[in-house]
C-alpha positions as CSV (number, residue, x, y, z in Angstrom):
1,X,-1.0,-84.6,17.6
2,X,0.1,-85.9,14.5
3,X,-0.4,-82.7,12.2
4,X,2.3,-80.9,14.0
5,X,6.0,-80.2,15.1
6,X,8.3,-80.7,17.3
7,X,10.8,-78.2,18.6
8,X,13.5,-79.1,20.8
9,X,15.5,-76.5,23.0
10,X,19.1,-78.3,23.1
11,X,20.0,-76.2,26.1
12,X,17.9,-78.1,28.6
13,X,16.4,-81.1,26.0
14,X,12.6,-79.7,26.4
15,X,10.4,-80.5,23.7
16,X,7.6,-78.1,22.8
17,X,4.6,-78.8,19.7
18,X,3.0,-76.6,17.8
19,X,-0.2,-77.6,15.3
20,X,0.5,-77.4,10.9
21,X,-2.4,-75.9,8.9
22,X,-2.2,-77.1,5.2
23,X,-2.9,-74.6,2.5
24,X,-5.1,-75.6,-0.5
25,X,-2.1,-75.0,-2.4
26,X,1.7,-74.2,-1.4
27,X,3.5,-74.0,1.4
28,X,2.3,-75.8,5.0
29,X,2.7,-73.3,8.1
30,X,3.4,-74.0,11.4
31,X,0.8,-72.3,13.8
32,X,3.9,-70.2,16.3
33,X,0.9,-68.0,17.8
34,X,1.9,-69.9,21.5
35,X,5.4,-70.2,20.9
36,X,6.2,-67.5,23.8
37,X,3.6,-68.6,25.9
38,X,5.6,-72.3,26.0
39,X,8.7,-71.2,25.6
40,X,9.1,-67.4,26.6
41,X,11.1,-66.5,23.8
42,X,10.4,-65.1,20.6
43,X,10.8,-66.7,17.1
44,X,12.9,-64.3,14.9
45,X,12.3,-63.6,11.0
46,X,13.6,-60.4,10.0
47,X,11.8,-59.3,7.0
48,X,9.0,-62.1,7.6
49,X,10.6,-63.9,5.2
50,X,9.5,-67.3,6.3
51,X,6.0,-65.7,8.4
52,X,2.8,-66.3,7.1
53,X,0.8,-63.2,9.2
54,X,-2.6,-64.0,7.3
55,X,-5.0,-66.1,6.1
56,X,-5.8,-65.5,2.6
57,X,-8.0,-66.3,-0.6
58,X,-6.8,-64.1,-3.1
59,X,-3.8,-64.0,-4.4
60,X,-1.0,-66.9,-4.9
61,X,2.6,-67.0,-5.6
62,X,4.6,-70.1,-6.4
63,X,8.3,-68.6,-6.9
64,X,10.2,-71.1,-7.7
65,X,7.7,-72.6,-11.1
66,X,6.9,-68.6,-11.8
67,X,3.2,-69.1,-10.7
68,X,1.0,-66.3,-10.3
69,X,-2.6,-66.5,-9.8
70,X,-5.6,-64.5,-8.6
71,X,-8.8,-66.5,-6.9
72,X,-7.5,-69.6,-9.1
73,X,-7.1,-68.1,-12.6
74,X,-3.4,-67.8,-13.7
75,X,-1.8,-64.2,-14.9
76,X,-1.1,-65.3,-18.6
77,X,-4.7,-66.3,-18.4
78,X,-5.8,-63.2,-17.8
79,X,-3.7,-60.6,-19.5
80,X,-4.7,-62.8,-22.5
81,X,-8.2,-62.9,-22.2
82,X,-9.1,-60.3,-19.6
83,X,-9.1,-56.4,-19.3
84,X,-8.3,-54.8,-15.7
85,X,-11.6,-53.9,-15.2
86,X,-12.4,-57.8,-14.6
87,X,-9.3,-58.2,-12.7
88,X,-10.8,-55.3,-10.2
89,X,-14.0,-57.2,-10.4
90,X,-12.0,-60.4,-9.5
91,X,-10.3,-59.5,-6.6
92,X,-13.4,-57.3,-4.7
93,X,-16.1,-59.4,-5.6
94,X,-14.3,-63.2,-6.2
95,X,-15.4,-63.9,-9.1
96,X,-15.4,-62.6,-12.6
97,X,-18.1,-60.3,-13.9
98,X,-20.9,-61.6,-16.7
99,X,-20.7,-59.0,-19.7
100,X,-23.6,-57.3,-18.4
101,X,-22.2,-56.8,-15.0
102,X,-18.6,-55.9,-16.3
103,X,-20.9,-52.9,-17.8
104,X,-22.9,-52.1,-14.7
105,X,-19.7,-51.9,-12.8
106,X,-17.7,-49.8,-15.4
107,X,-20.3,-47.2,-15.3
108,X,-20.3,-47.3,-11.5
109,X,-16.6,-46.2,-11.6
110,X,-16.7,-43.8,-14.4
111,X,-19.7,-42.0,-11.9
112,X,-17.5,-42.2,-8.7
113,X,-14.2,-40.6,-11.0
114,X,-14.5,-36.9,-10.0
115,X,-13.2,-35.6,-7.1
116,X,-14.9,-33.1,-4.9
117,X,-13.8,-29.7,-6.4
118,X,-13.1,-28.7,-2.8
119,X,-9.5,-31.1,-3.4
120,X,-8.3,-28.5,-5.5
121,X,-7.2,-26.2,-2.9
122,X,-5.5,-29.2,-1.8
123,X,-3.6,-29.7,-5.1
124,X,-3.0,-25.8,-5.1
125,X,-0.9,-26.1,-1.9
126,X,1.6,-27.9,-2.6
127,X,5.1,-26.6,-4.9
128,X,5.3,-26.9,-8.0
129,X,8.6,-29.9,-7.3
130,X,6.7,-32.0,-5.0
131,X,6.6,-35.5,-6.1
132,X,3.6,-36.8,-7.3
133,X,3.6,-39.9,-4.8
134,X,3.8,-37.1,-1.9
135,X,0.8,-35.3,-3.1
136,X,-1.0,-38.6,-3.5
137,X,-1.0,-39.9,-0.2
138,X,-2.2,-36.7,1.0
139,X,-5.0,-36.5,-1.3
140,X,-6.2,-40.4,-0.7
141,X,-5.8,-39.8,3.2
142,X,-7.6,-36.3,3.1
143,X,-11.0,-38.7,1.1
144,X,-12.3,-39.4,4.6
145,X,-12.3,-36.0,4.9
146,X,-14.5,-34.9,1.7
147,X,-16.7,-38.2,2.0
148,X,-17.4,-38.3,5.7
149,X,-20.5,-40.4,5.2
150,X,-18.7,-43.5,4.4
151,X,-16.6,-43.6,7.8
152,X,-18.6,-46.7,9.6
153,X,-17.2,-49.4,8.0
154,X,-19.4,-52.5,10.0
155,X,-21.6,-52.6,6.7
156,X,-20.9,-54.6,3.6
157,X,-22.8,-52.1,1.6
158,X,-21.1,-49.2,2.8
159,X,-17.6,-50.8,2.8
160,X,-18.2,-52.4,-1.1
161,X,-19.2,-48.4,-2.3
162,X,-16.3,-47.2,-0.2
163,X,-14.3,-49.7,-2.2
164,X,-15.7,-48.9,-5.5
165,X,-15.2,-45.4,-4.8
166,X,-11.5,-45.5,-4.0
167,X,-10.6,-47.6,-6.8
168,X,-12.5,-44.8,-9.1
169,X,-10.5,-41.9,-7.4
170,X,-7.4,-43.2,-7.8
171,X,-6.5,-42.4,-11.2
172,X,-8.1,-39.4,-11.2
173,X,-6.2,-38.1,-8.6
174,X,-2.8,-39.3,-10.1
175,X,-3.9,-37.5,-13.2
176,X,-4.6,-34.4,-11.7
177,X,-1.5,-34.4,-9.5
178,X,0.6,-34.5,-12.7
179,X,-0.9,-32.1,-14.0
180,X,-1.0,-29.4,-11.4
181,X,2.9,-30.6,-11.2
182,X,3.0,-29.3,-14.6
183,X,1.0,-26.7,-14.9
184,X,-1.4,-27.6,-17.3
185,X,-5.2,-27.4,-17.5
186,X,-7.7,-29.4,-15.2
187,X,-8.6,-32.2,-17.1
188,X,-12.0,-34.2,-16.0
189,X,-12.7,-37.8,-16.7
190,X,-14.5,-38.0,-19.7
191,X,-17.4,-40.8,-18.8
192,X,-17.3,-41.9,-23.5
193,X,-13.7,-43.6,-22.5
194,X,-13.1,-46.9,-20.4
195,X,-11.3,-47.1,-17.1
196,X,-7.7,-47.2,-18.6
197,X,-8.4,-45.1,-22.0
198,X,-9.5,-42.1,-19.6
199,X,-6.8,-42.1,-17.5
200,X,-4.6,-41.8,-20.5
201,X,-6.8,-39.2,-21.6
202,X,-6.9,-37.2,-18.5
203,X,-2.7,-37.1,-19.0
204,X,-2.8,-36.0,-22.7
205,X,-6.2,-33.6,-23.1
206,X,-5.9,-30.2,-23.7
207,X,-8.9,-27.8,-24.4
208,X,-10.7,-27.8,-27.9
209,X,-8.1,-30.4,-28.6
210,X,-9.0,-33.9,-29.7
211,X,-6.6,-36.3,-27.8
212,X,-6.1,-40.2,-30.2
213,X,-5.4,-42.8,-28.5
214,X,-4.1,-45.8,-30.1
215,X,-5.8,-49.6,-29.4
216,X,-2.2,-50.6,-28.4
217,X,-1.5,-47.7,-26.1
218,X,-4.5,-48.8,-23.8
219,X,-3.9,-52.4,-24.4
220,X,-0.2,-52.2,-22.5
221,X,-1.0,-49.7,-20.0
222,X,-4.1,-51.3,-19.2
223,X,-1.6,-55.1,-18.5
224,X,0.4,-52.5,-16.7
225,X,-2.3,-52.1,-14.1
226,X,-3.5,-55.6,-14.5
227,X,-0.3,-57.4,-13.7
228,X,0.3,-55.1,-11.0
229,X,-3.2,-55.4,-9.4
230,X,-2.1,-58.0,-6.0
231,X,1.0,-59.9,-5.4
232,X,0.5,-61.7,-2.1
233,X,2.0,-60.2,0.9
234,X,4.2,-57.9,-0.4
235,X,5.4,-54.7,1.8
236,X,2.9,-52.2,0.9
237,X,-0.1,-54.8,1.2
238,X,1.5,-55.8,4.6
239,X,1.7,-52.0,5.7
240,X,-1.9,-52.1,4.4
241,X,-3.4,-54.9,6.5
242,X,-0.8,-53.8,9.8
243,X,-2.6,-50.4,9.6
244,X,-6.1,-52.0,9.0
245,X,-5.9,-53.7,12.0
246,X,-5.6,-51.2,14.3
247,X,-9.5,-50.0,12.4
248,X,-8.0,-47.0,10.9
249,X,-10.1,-45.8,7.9
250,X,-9.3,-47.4,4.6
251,X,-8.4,-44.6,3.5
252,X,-5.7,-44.3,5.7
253,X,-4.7,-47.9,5.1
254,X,-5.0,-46.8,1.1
255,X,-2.3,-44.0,2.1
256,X,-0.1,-45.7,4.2
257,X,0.3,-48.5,1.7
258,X,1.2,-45.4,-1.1
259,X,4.1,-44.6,1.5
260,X,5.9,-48.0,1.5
261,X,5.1,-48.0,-2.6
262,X,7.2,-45.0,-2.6
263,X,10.6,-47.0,-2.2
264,X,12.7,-47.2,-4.7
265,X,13.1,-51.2,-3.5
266,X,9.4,-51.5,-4.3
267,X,7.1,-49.3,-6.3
268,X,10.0,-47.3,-7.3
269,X,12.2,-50.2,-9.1
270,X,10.9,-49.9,-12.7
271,X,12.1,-45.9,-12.1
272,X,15.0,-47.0,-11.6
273,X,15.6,-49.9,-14.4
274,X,15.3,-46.3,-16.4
275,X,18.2,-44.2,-14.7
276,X,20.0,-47.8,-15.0
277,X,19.3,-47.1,-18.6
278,X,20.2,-44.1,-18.6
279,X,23.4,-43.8,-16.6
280,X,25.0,-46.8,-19.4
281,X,24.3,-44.2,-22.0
282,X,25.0,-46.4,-25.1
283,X,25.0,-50.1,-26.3
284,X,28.5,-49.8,-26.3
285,X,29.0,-49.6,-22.7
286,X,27.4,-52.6,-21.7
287,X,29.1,-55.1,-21.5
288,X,31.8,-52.7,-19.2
289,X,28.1,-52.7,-16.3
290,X,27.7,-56.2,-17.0
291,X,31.2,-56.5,-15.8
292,X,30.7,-54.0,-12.9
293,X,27.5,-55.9,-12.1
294,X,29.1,-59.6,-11.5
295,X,32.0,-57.4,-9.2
296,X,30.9,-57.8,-5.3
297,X,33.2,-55.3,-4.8
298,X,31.4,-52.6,-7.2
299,X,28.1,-51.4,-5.7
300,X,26.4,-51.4,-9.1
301,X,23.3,-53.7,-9.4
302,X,21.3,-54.7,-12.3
303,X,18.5,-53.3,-11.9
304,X,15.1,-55.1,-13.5
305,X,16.8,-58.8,-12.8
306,X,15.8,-61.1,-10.1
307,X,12.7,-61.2,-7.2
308,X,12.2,-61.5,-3.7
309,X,10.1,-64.0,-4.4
310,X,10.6,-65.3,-8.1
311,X,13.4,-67.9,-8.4
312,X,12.3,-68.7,-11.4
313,X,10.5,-66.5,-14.6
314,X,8.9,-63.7,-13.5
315,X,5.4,-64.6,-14.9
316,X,4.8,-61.1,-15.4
317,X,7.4,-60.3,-17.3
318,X,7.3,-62.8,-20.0
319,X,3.5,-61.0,-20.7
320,X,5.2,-57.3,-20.6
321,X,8.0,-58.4,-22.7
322,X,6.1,-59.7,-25.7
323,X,3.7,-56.5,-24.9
324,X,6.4,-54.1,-25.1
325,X,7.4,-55.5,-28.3
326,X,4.4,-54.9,-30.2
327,X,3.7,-51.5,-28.3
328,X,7.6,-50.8,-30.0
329,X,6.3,-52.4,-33.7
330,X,3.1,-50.5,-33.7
331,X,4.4,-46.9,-32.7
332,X,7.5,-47.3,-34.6
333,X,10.0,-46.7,-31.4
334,X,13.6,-47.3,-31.3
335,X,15.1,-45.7,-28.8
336,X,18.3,-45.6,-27.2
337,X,17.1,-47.1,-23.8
338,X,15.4,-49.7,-25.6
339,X,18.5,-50.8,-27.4
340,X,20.4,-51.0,-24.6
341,X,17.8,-52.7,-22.7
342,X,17.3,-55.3,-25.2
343,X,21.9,-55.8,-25.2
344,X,21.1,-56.8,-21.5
345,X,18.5,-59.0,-21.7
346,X,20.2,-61.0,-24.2
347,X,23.5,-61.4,-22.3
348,X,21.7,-62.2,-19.3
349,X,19.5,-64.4,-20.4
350,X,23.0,-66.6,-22.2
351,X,25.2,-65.8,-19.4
352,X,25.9,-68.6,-16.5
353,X,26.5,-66.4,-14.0
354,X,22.9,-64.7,-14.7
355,X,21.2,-68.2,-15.0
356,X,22.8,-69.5,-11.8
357,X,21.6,-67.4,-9.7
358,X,18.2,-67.1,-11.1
359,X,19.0,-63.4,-12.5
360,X,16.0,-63.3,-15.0
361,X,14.0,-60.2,-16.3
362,X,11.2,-59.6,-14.0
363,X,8.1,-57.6,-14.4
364,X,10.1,-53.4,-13.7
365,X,12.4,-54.1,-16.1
366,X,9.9,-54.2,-19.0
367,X,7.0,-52.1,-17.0
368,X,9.6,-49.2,-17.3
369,X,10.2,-49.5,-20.2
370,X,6.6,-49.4,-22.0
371,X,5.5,-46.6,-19.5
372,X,8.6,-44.6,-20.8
373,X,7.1,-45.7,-24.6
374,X,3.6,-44.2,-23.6
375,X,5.0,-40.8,-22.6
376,X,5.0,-41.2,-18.9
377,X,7.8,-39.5,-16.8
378,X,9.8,-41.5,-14.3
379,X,8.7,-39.8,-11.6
380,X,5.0,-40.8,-12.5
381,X,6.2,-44.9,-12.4
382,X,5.1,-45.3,-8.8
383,X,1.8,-43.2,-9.1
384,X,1.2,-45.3,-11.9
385,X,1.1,-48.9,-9.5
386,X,-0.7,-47.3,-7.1
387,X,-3.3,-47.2,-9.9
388,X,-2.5,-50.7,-10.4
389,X,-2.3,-52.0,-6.7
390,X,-5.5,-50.2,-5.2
391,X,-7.8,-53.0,-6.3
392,X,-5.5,-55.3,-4.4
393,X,-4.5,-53.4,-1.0
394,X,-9.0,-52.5,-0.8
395,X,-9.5,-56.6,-1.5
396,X,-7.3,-57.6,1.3
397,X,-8.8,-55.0,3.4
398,X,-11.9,-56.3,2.7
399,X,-11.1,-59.5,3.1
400,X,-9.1,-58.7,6.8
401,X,-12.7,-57.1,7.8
402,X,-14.8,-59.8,7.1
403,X,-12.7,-62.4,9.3
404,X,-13.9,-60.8,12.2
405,X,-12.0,-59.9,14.7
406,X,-8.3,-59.0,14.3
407,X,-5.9,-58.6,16.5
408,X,-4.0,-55.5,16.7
409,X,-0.2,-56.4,14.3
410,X,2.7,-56.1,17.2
411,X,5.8,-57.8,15.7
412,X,8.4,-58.4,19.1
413,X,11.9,-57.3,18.9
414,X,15.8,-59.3,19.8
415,X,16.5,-56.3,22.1
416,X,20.7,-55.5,22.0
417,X,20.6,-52.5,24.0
418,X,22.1,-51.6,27.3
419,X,21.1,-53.0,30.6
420,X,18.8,-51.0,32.8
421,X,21.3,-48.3,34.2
């Protein structure tokens, strides 16, 4: 077989082959399904690091040139030319919707927006301190429960509206958790606003009061969402597809992707470029956490520098950064945080150390920064890319149910426990 490899064990010199797929872009992989069947061992990746576990159309990542695409089109592309709402259209329907269908399909969501009123109770139950994330994936998980007619998922039809529906819910039900958390006024979606400009409504409304929203407040909140809306194979789109294959719900797979969002090494990171922020304090401390942040021995990290994945510039971030500058410009913000951001980013971006090791600004560090510029608390950051992610995670679920049948995720395990006693 000439489109494979050859792996040797040097204990005993027996050779073993395995067949290479080529992508239509990237990285080769080397098909290991039969590797304990030859061999009877396992191959061991912690993290899946170096494991493709899908087959995939949607989303690709090149790290190392900062490359960043969705179904072909690059990121810069469409933050540029694009609103989210197309983006949504992109990833569930693979391609990108005429004029008249990005119309037909905005008024679709704005229908499917409200909640059944029976959720409220749900809302009511919880304290007033729970976290918003903890109240959203209970709300998304108990959606099976409210719209029971939508739980045989073996019809596109069916499967499409469910995806519609949840995409629609979301940010309604983000809204309303903040503000039962706050104890202000239901707000419902108001079906005159787009997608993004009635979520921000939702946040701000009062009664009897008229609630402005400025072009640029949409514009970066709705990039927010946009450049947040797949990346690959990340942990809560794995956790996504690892729960979709055992045919739970989507609903479930929805909530169970919310729960790995909630880490503070994931959907929590731009939360915590702000406590960064605000544990520095001034622009004249800097430089002393710059210090503490090149010190292996000092447990400090900079937060908002670097990727998993990006070894190069975060493509993201060089379309939030010139974003959060006019958002700053137009609403006439000068904060502390965003001076001392701003002292960071410049040292890091001149310093060796930084550029050695590929430390650049990546998408949290400026995300944080223009949610914190729109009025959003930090504890809202995560609930804010679920709103973001939930077009990717249904895509990929989608697109794990119509390659037929799965087979259940069961990663193996290097067992270091005792011996049978």
């Amino acid at each position: 077989m000439s489109n494979s490899v050859t792996l040797t064990d040097n204990r005993n010199g027996k050779s073993y082959e395995f067949p290479i797929y080529d992508a239509s872009v990237g990285p080769s992989v080397v098909d290991m399904s039969s590797f304990y069947k030859q061999t009877g061992m396992f191959s061991y990746d912690e993290g899946l690091t170096s494991t493709a576990t899908c087959k995939s159309q949607i989303t690709y990542i090149d790290g190392d040139k900062g490359i960043l695409t969705h179904r072909g089109y690059p990121i810069e592309w469409l933050a540029e030319n694009k609103l989210f709402l197309d983006v949504i259209h992109l990833l569930l329907y693979k391609d990108l919707p005429s004029e008249q269908r990005l119309d037909d399909f905005r008024y679709e969501l704005k229908k499917r927006s409200y909640i059944h009123q029976g959720m409220h109770k749900l809302f009511d139950a919880f304290p007033d301190n729970a976290h918003p994330m903890a109240i959203l994936q209970a709300s998304v998980a108990s959606l099976s429960a409210f719209y029971p007619d939508h739980l045989n998922m073996d019809i596109k039809e069916e499967y499409m509206e469910m995806a519609a529906r949840i995409v629609a819910k979301i940010p309604t039900l983000v809204a309303t958790a903040y503000r039962y958390k706050n104890g202000f006024p239901m707000a419902y979606p108001n079906l005159d606003r787009g997608f993004t400009e009635n979520f921000l409504y939702m946040l701000r409304t009062y009664p009897y009061d008229h609630v402005r929203l400025r072009p640029i407040e949409v514009k970066a909140l709705d990039t927010v969402f946009m450049l947040h809306a797949d990346h690959e194979q990340n942990a809560s789109t794995a956790t996504v597809r690892a729960v979709g294959s055992t045919q739970a719900h989507p609903y479930a797979c929805i909530s169970s992707g919310i729960g790995a969002l909630w880490g503070h090494a994931h959907g929590g990171a731009n939360e915590g470029v702000i406590r960064m922020l605000e544990r520095i304090g001034s622009v004249d401390r800097v430089d002393e956490f710059i210090k503490k942040a090149k010190d292996k021995n000092d447990p400090f990290r900079l937060m908002g520098f670097g990727h998993r994945v990006y070894k190069n510039f975060d493509p993201r971030a060089k379309v939030l950064k010139k974003l959060r500058d006019q958002l700053i410009d137009e609403l006439g913000i000068d904060t502390n945080l965003i001076k001392i951001a701003s002292r960071i980013e410049e040292i890091a971006l001149n310093d060796d150390y930084f550029i050695q090791r590929n430390l650049y600004p990546n998408v949290d560090f400026h995300s944080g920064l223009i949610l914190k510029a729109l009025g959003i608390p930090n504890e809202m950051f995560a609930a804010i890319f679920v709103i973001g992610r939930t077009p990717g995670w249904i895509a990929q679920w989608i697109e794990q149910k119509e390659q037929g049948a799965l087979k259940i995720v069961r990663p193996r395990q290097l067992y270091l426990g005792e011996t049978q006693k």
